[in-house]
HTML snippet that shows the backbone in 3Dmol.js (N, CA, C, O; Angstrom):
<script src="https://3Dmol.org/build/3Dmol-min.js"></script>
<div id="view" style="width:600px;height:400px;position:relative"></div>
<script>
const pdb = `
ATOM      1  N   UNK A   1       0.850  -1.181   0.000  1.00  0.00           N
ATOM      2  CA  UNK A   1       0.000   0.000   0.000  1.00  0.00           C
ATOM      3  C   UNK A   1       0.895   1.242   0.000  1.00  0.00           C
ATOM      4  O   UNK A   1       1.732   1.336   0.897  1.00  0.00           O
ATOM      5  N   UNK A   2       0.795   2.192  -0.913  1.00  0.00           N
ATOM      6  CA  UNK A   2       1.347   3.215  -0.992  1.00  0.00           C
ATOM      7  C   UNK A   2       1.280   4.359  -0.022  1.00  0.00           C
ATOM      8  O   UNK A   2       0.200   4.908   0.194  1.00  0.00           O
ATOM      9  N   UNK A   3       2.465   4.770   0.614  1.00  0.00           N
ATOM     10  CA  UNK A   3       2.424   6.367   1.415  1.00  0.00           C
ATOM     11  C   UNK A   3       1.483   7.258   0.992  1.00  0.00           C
ATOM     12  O   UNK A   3       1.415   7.661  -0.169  1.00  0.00           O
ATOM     13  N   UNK A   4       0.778   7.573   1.845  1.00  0.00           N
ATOM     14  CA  UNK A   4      -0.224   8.742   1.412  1.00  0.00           C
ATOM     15  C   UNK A   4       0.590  10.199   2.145  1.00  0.00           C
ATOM     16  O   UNK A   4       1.157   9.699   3.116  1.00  0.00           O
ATOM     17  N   UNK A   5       0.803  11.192   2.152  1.00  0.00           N
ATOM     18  CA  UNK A   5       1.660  12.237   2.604  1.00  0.00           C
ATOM     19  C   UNK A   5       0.232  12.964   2.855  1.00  0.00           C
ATOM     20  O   UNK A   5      -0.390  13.367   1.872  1.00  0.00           O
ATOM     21  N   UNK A   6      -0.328  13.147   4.245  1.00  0.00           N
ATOM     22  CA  UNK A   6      -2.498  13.942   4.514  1.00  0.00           C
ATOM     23  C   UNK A   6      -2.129  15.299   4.333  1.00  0.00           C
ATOM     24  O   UNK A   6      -2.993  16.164   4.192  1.00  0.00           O
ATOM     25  N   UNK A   7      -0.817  15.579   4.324  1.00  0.00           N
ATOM     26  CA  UNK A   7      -0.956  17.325   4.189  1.00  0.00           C
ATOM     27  C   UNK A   7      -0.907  17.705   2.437  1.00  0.00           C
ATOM     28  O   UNK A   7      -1.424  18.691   1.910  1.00  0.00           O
ATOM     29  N   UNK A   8      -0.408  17.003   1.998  1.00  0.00           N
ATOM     30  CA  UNK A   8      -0.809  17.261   0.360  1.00  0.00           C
ATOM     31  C   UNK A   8      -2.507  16.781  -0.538  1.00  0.00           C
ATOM     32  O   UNK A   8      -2.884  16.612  -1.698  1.00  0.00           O
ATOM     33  N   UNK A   9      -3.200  16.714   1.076  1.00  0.00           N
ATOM     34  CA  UNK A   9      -4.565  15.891  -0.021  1.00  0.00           C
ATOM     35  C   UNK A   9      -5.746  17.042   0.461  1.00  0.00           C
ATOM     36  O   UNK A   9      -6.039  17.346   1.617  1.00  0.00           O
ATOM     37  N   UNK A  10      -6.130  17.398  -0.385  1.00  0.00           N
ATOM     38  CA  UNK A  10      -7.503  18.436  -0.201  1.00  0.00           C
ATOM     39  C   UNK A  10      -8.105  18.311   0.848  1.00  0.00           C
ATOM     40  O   UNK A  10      -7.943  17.252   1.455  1.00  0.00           O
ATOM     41  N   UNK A  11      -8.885  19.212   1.343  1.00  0.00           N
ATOM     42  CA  UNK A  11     -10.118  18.648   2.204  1.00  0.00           C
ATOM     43  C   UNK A  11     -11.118  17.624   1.727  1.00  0.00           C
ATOM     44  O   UNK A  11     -11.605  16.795   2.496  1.00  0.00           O
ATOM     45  N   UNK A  12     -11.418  17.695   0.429  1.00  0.00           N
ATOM     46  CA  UNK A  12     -12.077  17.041   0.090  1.00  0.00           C
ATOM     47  C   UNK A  12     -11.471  15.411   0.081  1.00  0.00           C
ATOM     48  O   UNK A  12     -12.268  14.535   0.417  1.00  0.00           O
ATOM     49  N   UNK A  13     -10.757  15.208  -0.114  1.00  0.00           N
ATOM     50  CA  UNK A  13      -9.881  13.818  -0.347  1.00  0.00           C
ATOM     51  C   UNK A  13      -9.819  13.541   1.571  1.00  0.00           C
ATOM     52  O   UNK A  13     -10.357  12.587   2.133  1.00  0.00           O
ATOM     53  N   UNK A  14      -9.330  14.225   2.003  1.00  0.00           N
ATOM     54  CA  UNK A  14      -9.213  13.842   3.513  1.00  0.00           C
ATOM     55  C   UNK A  14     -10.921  13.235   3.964  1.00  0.00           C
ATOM     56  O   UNK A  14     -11.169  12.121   4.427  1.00  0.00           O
ATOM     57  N   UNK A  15     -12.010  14.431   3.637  1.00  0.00           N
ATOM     58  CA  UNK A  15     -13.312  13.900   4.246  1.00  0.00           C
ATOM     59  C   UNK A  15     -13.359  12.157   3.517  1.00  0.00           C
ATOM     60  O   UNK A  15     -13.504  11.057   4.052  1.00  0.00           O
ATOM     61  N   UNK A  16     -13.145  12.613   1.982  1.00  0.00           N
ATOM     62  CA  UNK A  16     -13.765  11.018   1.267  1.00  0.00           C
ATOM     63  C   UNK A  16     -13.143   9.951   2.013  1.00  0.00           C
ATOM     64  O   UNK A  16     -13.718   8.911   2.334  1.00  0.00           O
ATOM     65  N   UNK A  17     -11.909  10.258   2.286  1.00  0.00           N
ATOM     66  CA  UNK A  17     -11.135   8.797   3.150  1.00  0.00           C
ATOM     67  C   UNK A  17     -11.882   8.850   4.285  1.00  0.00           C
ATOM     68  O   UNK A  17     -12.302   7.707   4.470  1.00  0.00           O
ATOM     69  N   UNK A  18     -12.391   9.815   5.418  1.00  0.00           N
ATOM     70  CA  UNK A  18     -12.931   9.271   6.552  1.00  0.00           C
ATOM     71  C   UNK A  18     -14.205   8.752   6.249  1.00  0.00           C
ATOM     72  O   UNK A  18     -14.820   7.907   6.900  1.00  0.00           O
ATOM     73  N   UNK A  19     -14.564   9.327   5.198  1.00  0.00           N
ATOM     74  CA  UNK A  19     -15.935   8.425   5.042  1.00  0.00           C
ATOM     75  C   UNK A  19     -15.898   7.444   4.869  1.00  0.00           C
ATOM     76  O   UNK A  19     -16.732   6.702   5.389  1.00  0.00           O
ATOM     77  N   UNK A  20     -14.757   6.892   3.925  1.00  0.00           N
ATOM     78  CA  UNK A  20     -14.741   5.499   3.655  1.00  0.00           C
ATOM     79  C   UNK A  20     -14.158   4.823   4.984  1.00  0.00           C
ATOM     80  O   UNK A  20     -14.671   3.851   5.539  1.00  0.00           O
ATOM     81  N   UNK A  21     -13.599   5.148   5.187  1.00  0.00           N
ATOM     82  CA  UNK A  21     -13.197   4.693   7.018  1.00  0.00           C
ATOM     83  C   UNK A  21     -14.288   4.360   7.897  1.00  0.00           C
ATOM     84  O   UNK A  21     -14.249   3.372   8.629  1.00  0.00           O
ATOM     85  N   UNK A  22     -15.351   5.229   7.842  1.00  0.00           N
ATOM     86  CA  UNK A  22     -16.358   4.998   8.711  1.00  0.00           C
ATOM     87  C   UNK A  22     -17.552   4.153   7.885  1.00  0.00           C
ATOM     88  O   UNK A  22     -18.694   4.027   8.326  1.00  0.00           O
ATOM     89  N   UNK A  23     -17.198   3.732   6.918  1.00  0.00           N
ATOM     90  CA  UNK A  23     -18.125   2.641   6.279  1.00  0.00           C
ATOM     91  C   UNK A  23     -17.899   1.355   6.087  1.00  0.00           C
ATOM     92  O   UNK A  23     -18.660   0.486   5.662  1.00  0.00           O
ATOM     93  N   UNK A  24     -16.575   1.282   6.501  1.00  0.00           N
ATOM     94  CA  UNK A  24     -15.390  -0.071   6.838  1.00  0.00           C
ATOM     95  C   UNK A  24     -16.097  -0.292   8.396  1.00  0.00           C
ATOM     96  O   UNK A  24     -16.886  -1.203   8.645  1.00  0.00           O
ATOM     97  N   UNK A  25     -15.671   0.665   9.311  1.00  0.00           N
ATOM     98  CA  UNK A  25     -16.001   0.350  10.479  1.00  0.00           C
ATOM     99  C   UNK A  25     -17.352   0.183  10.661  1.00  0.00           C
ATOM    100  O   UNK A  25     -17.430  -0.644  11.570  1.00  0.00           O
ATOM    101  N   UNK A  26     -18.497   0.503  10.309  1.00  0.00           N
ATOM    102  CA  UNK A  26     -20.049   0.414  10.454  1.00  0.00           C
ATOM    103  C   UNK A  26     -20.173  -1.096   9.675  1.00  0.00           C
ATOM    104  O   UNK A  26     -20.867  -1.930  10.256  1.00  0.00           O
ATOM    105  N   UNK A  27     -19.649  -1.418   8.620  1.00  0.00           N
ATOM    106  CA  UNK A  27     -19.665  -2.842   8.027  1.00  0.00           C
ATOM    107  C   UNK A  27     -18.689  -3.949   9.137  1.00  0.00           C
ATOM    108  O   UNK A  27     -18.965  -5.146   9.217  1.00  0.00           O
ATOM    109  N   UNK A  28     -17.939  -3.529   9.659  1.00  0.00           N
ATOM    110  CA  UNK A  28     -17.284  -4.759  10.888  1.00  0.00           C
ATOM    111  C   UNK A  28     -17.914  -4.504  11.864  1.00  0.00           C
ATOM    112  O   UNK A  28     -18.371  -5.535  12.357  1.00  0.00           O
ATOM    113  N   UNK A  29     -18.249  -3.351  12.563  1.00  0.00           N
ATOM    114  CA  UNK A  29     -19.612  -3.295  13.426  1.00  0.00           C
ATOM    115  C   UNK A  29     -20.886  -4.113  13.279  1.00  0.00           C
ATOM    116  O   UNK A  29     -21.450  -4.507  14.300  1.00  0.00           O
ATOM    117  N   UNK A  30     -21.331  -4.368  12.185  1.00  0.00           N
ATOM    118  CA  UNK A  30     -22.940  -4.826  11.871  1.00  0.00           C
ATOM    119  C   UNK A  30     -22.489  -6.316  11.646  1.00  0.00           C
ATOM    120  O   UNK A  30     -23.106  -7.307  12.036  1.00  0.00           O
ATOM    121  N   UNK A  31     -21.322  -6.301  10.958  1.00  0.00           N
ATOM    122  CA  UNK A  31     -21.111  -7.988  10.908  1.00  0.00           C
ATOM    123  C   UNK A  31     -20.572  -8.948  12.034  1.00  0.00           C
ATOM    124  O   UNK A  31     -20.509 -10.175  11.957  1.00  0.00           O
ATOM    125  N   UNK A  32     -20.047  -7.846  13.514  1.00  0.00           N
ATOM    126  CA  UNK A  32     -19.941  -8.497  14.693  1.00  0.00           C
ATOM    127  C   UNK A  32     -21.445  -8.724  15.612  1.00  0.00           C
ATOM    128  O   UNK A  32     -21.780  -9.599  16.411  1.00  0.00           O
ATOM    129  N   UNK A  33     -21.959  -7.834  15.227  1.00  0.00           N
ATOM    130  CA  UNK A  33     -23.320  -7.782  16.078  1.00  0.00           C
ATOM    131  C   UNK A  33     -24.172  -8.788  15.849  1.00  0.00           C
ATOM    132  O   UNK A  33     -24.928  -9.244  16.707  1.00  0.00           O
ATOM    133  N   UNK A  34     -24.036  -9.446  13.904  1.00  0.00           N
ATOM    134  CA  UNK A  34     -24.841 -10.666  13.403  1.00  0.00           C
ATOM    135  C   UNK A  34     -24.222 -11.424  14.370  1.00  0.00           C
ATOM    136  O   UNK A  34     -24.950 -11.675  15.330  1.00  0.00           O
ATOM    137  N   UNK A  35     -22.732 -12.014  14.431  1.00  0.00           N
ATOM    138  CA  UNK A  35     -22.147 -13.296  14.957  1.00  0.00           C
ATOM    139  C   UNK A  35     -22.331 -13.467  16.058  1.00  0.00           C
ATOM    140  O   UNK A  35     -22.034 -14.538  16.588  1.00  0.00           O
ATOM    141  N   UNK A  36     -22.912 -12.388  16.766  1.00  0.00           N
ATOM    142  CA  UNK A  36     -23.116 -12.465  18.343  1.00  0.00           C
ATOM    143  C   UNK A  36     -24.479 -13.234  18.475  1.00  0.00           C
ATOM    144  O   UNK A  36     -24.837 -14.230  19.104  1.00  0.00           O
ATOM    145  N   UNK A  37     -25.010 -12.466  17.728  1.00  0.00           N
ATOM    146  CA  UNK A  37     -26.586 -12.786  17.671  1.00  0.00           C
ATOM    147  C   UNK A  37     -26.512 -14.122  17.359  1.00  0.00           C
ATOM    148  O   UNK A  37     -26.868 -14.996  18.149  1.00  0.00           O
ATOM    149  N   UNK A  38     -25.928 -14.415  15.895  1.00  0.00           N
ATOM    150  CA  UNK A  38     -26.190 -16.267  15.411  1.00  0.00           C
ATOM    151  C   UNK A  38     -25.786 -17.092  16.787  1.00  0.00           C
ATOM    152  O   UNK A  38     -26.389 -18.121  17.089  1.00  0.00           O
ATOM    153  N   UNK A  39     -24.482 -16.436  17.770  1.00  0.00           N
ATOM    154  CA  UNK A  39     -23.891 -17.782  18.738  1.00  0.00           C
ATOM    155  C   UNK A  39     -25.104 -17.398  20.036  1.00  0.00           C
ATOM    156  O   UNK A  39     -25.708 -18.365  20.501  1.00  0.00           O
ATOM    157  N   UNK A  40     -25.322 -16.457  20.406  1.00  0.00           N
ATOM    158  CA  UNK A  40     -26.932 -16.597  21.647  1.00  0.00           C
ATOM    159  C   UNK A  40     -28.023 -15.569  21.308  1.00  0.00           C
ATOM    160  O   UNK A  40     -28.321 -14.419  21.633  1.00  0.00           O
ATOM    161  N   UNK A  41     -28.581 -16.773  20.304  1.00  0.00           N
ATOM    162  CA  UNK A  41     -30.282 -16.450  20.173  1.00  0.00           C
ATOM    163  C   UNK A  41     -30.944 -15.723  21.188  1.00  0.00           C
ATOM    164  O   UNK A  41     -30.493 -15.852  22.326  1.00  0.00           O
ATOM    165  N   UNK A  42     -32.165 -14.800  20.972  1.00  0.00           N
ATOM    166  CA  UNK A  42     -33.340 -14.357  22.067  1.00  0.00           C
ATOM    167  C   UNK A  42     -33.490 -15.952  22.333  1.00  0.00           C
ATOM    168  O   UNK A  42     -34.309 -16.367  23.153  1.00  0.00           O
TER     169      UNK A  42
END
`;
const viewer = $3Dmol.createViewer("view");
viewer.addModel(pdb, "pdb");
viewer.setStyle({}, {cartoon: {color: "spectrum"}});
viewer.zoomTo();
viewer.render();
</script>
C-alpha cells in the first residue's frame, strides 16, 4: 500500500477517506453484532 503524505490531499480527499473509514467500520460493526446474535439467540 502506498504512502499517502495527509498534508498534500484536499479537504475534500481527507473527508472522502474518513468516510470510507467509517463505512469499513459500520460494516465490521454490523457484521460483529450478526455473529453475536447467530452464537446466543433471544
Amino acid at each position: 500500500m502506498p504512502v499517502i503524505n495527509i498534508e498534500d490531499l484536499t479537504e475534500k480527499d481527507k473527508l472522502k477517506m474518513e468516510v470510507d473509514q467509517l463505512k469499513k467500520e459500520v460494516t465490521l460493526e454490523r457484521m460483529l453484532i450478526l455473529a453475536r446474535h447467530c452464537q446466543n439467540p433471544l
